[in-house]
C-alpha positions as CSV (number, residue, x, y, z in Angstrom):
1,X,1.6,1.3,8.4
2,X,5.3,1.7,8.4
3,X,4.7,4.7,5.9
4,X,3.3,7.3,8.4
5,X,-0.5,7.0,9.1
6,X,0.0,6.6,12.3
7,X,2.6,9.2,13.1
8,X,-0.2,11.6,10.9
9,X,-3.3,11.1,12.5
10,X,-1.9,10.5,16.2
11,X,0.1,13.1,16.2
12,X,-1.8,15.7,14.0
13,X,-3.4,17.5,17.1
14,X,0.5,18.3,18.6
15,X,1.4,19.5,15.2
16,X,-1.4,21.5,14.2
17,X,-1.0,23.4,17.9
18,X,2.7,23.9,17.7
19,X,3.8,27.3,16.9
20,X,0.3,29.1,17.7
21,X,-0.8,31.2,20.5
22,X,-2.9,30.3,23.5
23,X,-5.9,32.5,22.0
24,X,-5.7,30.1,18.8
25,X,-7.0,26.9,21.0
26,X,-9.5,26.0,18.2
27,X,-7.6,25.9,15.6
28,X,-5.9,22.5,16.0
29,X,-10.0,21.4,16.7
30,X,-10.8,22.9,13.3
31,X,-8.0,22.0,11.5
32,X,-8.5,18.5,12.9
33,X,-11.9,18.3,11.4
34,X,-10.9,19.5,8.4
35,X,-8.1,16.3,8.0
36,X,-10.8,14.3,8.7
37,X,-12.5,15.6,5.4
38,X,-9.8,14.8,3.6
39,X,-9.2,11.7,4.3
40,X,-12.9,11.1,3.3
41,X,-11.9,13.0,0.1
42,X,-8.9,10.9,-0.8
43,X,-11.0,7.6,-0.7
44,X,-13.3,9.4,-2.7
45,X,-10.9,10.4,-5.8
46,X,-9.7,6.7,-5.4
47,X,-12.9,5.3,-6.1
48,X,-13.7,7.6,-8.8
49,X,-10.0,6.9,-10.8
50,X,-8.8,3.4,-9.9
51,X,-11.6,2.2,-12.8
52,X,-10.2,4.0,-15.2
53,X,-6.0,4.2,-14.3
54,X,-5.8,1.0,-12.6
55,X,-4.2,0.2,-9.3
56,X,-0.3,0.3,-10.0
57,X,-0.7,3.5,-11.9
58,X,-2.4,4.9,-8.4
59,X,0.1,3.5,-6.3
60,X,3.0,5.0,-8.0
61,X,1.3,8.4,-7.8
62,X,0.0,8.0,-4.2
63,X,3.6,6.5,-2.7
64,X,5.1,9.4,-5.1
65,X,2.7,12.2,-3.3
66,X,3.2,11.2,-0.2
67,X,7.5,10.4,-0.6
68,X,7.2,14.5,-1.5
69,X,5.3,15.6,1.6
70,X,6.8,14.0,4.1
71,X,10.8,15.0,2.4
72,X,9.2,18.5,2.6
73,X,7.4,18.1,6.1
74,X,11.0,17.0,7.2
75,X,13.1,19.4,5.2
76,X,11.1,22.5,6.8
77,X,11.8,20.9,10.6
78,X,15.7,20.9,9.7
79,X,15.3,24.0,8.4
80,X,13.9,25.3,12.2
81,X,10.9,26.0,10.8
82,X,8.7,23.6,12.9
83,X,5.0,24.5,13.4
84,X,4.9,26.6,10.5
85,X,1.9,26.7,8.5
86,X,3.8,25.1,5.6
87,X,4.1,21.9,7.5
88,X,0.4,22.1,8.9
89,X,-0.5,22.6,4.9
90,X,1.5,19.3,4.5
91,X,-0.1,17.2,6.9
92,X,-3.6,18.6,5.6
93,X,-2.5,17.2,2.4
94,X,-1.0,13.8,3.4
95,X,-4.4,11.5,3.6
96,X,-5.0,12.4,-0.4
97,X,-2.0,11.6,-1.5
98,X,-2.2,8.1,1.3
99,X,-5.7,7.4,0.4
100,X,-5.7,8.2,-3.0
101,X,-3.8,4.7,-3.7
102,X,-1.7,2.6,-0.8
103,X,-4.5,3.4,1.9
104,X,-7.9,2.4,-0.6
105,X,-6.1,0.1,-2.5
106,X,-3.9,-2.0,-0.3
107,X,-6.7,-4.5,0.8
108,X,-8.5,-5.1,-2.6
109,X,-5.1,-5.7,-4.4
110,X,-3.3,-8.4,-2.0
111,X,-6.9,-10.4,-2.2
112,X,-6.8,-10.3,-6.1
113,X,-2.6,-11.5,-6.2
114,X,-2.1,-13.4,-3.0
115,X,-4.0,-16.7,-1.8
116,X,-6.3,-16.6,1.9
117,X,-3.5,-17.9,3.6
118,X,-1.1,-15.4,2.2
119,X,-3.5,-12.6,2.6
120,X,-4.0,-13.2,6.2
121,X,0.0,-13.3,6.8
122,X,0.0,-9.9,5.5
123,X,-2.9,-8.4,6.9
124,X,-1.8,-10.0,10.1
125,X,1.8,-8.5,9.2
126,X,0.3,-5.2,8.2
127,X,-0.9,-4.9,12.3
128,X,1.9,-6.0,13.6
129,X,3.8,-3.2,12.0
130,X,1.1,-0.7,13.2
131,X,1.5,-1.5,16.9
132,X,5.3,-1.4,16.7
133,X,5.2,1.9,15.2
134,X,2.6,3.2,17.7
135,X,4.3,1.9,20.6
136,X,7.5,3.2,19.8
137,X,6.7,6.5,18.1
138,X,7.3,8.8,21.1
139,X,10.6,7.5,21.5
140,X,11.7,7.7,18.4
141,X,10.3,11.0,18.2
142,X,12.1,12.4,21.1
143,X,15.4,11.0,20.0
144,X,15.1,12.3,16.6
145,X,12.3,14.8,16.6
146,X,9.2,14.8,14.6
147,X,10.7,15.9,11.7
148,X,13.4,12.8,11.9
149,X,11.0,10.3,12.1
150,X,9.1,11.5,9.1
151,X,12.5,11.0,7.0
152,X,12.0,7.8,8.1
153,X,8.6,7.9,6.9
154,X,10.3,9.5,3.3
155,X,12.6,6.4,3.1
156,X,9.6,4.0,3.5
157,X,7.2,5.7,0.8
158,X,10.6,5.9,-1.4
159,X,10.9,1.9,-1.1
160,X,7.0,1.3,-1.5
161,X,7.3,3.4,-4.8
162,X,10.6,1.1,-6.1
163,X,8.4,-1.7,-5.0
164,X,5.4,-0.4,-7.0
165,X,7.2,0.3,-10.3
166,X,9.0,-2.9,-10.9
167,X,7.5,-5.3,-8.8
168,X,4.2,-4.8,-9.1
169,X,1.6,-5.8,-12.0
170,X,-1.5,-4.2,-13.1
171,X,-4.6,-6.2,-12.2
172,X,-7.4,-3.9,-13.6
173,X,-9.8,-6.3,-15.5
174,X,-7.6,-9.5,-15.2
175,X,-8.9,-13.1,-13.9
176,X,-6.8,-14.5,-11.2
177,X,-5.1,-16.8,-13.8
178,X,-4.4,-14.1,-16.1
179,X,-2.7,-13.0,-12.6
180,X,-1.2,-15.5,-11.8
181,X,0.3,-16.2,-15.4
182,X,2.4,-13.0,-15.4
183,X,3.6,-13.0,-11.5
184,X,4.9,-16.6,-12.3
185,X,5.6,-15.7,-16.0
186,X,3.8,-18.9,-17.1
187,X,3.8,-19.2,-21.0
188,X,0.4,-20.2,-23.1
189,X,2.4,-23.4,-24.1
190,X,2.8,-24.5,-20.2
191,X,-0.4,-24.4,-19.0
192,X,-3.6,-23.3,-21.7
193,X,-5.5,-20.6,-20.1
194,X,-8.4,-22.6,-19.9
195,X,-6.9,-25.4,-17.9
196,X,-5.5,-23.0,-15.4
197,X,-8.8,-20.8,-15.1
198,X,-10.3,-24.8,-14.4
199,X,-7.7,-25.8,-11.8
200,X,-8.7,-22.2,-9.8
201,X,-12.5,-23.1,-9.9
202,X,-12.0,-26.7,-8.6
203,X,-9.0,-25.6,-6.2
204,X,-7.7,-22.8,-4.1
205,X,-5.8,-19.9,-5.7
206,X,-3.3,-21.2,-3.6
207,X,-3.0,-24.8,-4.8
208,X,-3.3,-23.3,-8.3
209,X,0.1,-21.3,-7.6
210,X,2.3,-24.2,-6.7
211,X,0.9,-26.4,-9.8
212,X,2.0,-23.3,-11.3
213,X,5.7,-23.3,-10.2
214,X,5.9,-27.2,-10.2
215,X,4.7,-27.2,-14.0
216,X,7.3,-24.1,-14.8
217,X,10.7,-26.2,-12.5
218,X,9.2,-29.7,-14.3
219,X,7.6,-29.2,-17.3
220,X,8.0,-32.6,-18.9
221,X,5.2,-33.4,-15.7
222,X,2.7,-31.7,-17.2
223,X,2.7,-32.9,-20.5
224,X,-0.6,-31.6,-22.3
225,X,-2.1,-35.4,-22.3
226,X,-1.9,-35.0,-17.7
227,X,-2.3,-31.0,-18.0
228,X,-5.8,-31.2,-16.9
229,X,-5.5,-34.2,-14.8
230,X,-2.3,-32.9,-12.7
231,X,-4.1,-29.4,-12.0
232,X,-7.6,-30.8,-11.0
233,X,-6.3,-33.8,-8.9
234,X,-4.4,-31.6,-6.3
């Protein structure tokens, strides 16, 4: 949230009418509509490419696309051009590049890495951050003007794009224990793959991750004779 959907879609009607005439009242209506359609359009490519690029390759493009609008939306406002057509192009733009990978994608991959309790932390998280930014978006946007806030924005896509090239894995056509192998860099001798794909049947995700870390900070524990036994018991 804390990357700009809000500020987009809330404020979209005061941006598309800035800078036009009185006579030109249905153009922030039409141009409304029409950023409607591509949001629709965004999930849409999303769906049709995350089968065959995978999720992290989409979130580097999509926090890349939308690092570049929003550096450009602000760039034109401190260049006094604000209202322009250029910037109204931009915002047009902006749910593509969004939806195209952190707004389709953001949901599917924290319930393939993260554990229910986990996932409902960040989803819970993920709202919090939403109000804030509503409730406080006209302020900040007075003290710093639109175009301020979306540098804000700029830094936040520029951080989520760090994040998503050396942080994140790819998950495309992985089991969770395959997942959880590489996140806790668990080697085939620790744990066989078939005993941890066993201990995430009989046990939460969750419970699998901290047999996980115990058998990588004490692996005499889990010697393969109590492998199976320690990761089915908890």
């Amino acid at each position: 949230m804390l990357i700009g959907i809000n500020s987009v879609f809330i404020f979209s009607g005061a941006i598309f009418a800035e800078g036009l005439d009185d006579s030109d009242d249905q153009v922030p209506v039409i141009l409304n509509s029409v950023l409607g359609i591509m949001n629709v359009l965004g999930m849409a490519i999303s769906i049709k490419l995350v089968g065959k690029y995978g999720r992290r390759s989409l979130y580097m493009v999509s926090f890349s696309l939308v690092f570049a609008a929003m550096l450009a939306f602000a760039i034109i406002g401190y260049a006094g051009a604000s209202g322009s057509w250029a910037q109204k192009i931009l915002i047009l733009v902006w749910p593509i590049a969004f939806n195209v990978g952190i707004g389709s994608l953001t949901y599917p991959y924290m319930s393939e890495i993260l554990p229910d309790r986990a996932l409902g932390i960040a989803v819970f998280l993920n709202w919090i951050t939403s109000f804030l930014t509503i409730q406080f978006f006209l302020d900040i946007s007075n003290a710093i003007e639109i175009h301020g806030l979306f540098l804000i924005h700029t830094a936040v896509a520029f951080v989520g794009l760090l994040v998503a090239k050396f942080l994140m894995i790819e998950t495309k056509g992985k089991s969770k224990a395959k997942i959880i192998r590489e996140y806790c860099n668990i080697k085939e001798e620790d744990i066989p793959q078939d005993k941890l794909e066993q201990s995430i049947k009989k046990d939460s995700m969750r419970n699998s991750i901290i047999q996980v870390k115990e058998a990588i900070s004490n692996p005499r524990k889990f010697s393969v004779a109590k492998e199976n036994k320690q990761l089915t018991s908890v």
